[in-house]
N, C-alpha and C positions, 0 to 999 in steps of 0.2 A: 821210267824214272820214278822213285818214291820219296817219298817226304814222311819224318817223322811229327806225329802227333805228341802235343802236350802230355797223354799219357802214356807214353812210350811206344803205342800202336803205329807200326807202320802203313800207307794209304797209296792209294797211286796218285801219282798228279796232276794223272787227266782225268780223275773225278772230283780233284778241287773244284770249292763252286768257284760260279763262272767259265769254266773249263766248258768248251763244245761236247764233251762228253757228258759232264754234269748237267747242260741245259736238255743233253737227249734224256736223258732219264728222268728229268722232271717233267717234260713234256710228255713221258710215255706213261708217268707217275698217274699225270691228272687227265690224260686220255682214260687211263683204268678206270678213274676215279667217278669220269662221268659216266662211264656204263656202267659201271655198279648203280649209278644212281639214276640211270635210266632204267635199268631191273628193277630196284628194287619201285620205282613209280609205276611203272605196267607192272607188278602183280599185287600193289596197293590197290590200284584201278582195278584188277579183275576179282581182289575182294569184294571191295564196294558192288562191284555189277552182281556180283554172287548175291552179297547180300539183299540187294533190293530185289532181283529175281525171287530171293526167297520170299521176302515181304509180301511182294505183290500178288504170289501164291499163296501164300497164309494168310492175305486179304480176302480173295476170290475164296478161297474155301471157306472160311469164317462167313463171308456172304451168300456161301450158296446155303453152309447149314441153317442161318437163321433164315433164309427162302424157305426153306423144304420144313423149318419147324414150325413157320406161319402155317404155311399150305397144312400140315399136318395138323394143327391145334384148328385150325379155322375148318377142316372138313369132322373134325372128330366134334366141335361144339354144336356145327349148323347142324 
């Protein structure tokens, strides 16, 4: 059965809301809706982990060069 729209579009009328059809499609709407946005949270998170992975590398090397330029200035002065 359908039913005409205010602008002349015709619809079904068991996707009228409230319709058990129209509650399944909202419900399947905002099922989508949270896995999107559980995706899109875990590859936030494995930014973030990337990033500080990087960090903490660009830390340790930053620390070992200034080691190894002590060691080097301190054997070239004594």
């Amino acid at each position: 059965m359908r039913e005409a729209t205010s602008h002349g579009e015709r619809r079904s009328v068991a996707r009228a809301p409230g319709s058990e059809a129209w509650r399944t499609v909202r419900r399947d709407a905002w099922r989508i809706e949270a896995f999107e946005a559980q995706i899109a949270y875990e590859a936030a998170q494995r930014r973030s982990a990337i990033k500080l992975k990087s960090a903490v590398i660009w830390g340790v090397a930053l620390g070992l060069g200034v080691t190894l330029f002590q060691l080097w200035s301190s054997a070239t002065v004594g």
